[in-house]
N, C-alpha and C positions, 0 to 999 in steps of 0.2 A: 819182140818189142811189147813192151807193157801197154794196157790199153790209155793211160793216163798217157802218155807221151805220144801216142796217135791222137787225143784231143788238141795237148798243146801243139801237134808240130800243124793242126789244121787250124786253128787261131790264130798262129802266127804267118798263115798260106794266106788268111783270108782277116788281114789288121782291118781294114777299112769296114767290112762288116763288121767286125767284132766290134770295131770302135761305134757305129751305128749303133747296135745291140743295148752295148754299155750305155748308150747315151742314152736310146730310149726309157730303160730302168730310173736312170740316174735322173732325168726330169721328175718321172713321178713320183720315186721313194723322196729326193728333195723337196716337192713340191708335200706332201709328207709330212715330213721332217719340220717345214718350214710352219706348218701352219699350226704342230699340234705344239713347236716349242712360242711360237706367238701365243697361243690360246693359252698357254701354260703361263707367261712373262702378263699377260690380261690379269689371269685370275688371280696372283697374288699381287698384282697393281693396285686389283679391287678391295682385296682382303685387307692389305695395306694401309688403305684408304678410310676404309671401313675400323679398321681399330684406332682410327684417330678421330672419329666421328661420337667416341664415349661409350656411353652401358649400352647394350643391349640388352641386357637384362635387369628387369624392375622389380625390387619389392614393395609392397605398400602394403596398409592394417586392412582387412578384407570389410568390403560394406555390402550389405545386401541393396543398397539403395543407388538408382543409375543417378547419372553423371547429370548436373544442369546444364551445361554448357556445350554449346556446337557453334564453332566456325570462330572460337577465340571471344563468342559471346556470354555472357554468365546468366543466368536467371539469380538474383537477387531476393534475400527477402529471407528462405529457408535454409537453415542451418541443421547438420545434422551431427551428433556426437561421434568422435570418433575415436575408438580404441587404438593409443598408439606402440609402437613396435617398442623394446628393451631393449636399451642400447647396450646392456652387459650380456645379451646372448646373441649379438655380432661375428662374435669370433667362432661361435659356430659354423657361418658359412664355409669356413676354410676346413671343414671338419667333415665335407661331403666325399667321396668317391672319387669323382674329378677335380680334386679341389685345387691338383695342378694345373690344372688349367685358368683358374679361376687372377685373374690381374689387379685389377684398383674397386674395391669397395668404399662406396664415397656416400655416408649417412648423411641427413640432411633434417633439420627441424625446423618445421613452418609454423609462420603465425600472422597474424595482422598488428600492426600498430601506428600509432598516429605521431606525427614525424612534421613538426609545422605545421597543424592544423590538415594533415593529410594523410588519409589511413591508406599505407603499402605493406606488401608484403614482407616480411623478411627471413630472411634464410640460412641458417646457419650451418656452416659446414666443416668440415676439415680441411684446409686450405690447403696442406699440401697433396691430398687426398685426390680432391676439385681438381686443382690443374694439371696433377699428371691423368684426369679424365679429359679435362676440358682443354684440348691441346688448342683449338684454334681459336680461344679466348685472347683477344687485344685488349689494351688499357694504354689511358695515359696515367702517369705517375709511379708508383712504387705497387711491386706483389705486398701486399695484407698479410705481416708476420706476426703482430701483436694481437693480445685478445680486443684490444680497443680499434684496431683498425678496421674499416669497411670500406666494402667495396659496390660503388654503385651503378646500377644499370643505367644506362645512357637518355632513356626517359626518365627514369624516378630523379635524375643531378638533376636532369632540364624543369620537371615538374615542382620538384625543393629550393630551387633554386642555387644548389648545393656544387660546389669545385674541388677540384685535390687541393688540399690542406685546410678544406675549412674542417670545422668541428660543428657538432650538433649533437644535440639532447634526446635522446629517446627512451622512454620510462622511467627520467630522473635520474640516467646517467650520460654521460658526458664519452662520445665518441670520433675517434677521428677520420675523414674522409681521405683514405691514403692513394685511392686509383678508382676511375672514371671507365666501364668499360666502354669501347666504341661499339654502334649497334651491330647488333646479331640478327635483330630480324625472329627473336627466338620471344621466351617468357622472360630468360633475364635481362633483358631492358625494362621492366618496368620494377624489379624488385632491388634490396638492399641487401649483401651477401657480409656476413658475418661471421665470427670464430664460434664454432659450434658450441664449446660451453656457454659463454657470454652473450647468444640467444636464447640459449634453452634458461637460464638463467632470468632473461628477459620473460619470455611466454611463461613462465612457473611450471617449464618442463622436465625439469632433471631429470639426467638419465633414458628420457623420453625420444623417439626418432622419429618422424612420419615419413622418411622416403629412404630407403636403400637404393641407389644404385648400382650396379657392378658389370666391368667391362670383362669380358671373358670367350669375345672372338677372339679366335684364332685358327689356324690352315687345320680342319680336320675334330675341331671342336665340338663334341656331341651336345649342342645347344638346350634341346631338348631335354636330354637326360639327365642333364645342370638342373633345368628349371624344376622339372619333377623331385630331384633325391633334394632341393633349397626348400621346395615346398614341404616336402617328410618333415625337416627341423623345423621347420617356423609353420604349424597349419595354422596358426591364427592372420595368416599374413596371405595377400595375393599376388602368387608369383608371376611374373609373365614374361616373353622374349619379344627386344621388338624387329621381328620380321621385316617391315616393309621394306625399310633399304635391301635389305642382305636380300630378300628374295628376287627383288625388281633388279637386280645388281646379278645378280647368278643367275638368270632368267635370262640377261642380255648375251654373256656368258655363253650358255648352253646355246641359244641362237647360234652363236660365230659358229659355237664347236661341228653343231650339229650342218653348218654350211659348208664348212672346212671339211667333215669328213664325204660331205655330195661331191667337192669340187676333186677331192684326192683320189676317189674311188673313178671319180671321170675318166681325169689322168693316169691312174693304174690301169684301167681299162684298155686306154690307147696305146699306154707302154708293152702291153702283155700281148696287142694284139701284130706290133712293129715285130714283136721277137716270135710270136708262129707265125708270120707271113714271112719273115728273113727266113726261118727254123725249114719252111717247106719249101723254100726257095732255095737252100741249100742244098736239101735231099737231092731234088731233082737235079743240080749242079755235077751231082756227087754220084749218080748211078754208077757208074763203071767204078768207080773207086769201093764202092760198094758192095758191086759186082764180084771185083780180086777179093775182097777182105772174106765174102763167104763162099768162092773159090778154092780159096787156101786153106778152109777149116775153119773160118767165124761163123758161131752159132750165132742165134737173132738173139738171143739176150746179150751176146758182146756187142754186137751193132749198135741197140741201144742202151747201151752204155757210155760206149762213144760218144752219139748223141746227147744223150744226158749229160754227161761230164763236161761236157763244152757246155751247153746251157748251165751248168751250177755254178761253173767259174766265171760266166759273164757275168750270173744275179748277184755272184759274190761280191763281183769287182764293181756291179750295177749299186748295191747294196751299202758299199763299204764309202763309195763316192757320192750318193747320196745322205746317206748323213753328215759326210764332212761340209758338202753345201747347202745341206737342209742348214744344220745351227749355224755358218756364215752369212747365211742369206736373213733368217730369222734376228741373228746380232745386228745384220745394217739395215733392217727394215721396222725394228722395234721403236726406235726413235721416233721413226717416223707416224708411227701408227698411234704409239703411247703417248702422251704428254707426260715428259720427265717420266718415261719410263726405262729400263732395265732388263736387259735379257738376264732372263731367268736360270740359264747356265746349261751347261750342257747335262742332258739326260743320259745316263747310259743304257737306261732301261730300253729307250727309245731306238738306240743302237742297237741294240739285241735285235728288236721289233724289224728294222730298217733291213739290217743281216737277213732275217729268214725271211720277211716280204720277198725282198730280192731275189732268193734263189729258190723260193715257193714257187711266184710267180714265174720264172723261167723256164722252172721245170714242168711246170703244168701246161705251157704254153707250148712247149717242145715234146710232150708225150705224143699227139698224134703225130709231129713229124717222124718223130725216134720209129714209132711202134711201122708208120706206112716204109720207113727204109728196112726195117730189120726184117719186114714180109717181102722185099723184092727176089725176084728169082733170078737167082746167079747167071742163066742160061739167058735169059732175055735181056740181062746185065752186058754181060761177055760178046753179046754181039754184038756190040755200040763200037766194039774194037776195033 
């Protein structure tokens, strides 16, 4: 008799243990399973979230001079000249290394003007540009598709006294008010959003840009290495990423991860210690059986093989059942956890991972049972008889 067929015919002597065993495994490669495909169905929740949030990465004309402004308050009074960006060496961004990666580059030229006896800013942009950055952008009225159309922030209507479909005059040309956004809470509430020529046209910019933005998260995006090889092309310009969401956001992230993998190692713990406390409870079960086997010619490395071969095909079976209800538990508990979230799909990677856990752990659990029967002495066996 093959030694594989003396494992399976003692698995099937002894179902309620085995089923025990399995079950032990199967909590904790599930519990596992469960938490690293949540962790997984999180993180591109976030990332998700975060690409509809706009640029993360900013260019502007470099000034050696700091910022007036803190807390949304301006210092007034100083003005300082600033070198603006070349709206005809744009298309170089897409010309960098990563430039697949790189999504909606959305230029922008600023200015002041006086608008009813009241100086706002205004801003001109590429419209179609703008809203596939600016997803969570509301209006009433009609999207701004003519060069005459604009669109105004929801203080600058209330402060103009301005509505969808009026018209209004600004540097002695004649513009129409096509959409109202509702407030953001952001800068543009208080500005006027216009067709990029037909501002720069207004300020006596042509050709001129003073803000680049460009959206180019995504899962695995060398952020950094954007910023730096954008900076190479344009050194007269200051590149920067902006960090604080993404970081505070994968910060929280790594928190879960880093709980999820205290809580899994818990429960592997407990699982690993069910199957050598069964594993040496067995042996002892088993002396005389034992006994015959190295009676009749079993050397101690068959013994523990025996041994072993029962633990491999429990972690297998521990292993292979764990995963199935790590990612079912993980599917009906994402809802729950996520708002309007999504299980992230099954990993097979994670299966691989699940598979050898399982019969690592088994097996490593069951080495001092295996190794303490394979040294029993046949004679002190035999006398149990």
């Amino acid at each position: 008799m093959k030694l594989y067929n003396i494992s399976m015919n003692n698995l099937r002597r002894r179902t309620g243990k085995m089923i025990f065993l399995v079950s032990g495994l199967f909590i904790g490669i599930a519990t596992i399973v469960t938490l690293l495909a949540i962790t997984e169905s999180m993180s591109r929740d976030v990332e998700e979230r975060l690409n509809q949030f706009g640029a993360n990465i900013v260019m502007a004309p470099r000034s050696e001079n700091l910022s007036l402004s803190y807390g949304g308050v301006t210092v007034g009074g100083v003005q300082y000249e600033v070198q603006e960006l070349e709206e005809r060496r744009l298309p170089e961004i897409r010309t960098i290394a990563n430039s697949q990666n790189i999504g909606v580059i959305a230029p922008k030229a600023l200015g002041s003007a006086v608008v009813k006896g009241k100086t706002v800013l205004l801003m001109g942009v590429d419209f179609e540009q703008e809203f596939a950055l600016k997803t969570w952008w509301q209006w009433q009225g009609e999207q701004p598709r003519n060069p005459q159309d604009l669109l105004l922030g929801s203080e600058a209507a209330k402060v103009l006294g301005a509505a969808v479909g009026d018209n209004i005059s600004i540097g002695g040309r004649d513009f129409h008010v096509s959409a109202v956004l509702t407030p953001t809470g952001a800068s543009e509430d208080g500005i006027i959003v216009g067709d990029l020529k037909a501002v720069q046209a207004l300020l006596n910019k042509e050709g001129k840009i003073s803000l680049v933005e460009i959206a180019a998260f995504c899962r695995g995006c060398p952020i950094n290495e954007m910023v730096l090889q954008i900076a190479e092309k344009f050194p007269e310009a200051k590149v920067s990423a902006l960090k604080q969401v993404l970081m505070s956001k994968m910060q929280s992230i790594d928190m879960i991860r880093t709980f999820s993998y205290g809580i899994a190692a818990l429960v592997i713990f407990v699982g690993s210690l069910m199957v050598f406390v069964t594993m040496m409870g067995s042996v002892a079960e088993r002396t005389r059986e034992i006994g015959i086997f190295r009676a009749i010619g079993f050397r101690q490395g068959h013994i523990m093989q025996i041994i072993l071969l029962e633990a491999a095909i429990v972690g297998l079976g521990g292993g292979i059942l764990g995963f199935v209800g790590g990612n079912a538990a993980a599917a009906a508990a994402i809802p729950a956890v996520i708002d309007q979230g999504a299980f992230a799909g099954i990993n097979y990677s994670v299966g691989g991972l699940a598979l050898l856990l399982g019969v690592s752990l088994s097996l490593l659990a069951s080495l001092y049972p295996a190794y303490k029967a394979s040294r029993l002495d046949p004679s002190e066996a035999l006398r149990t008889l």
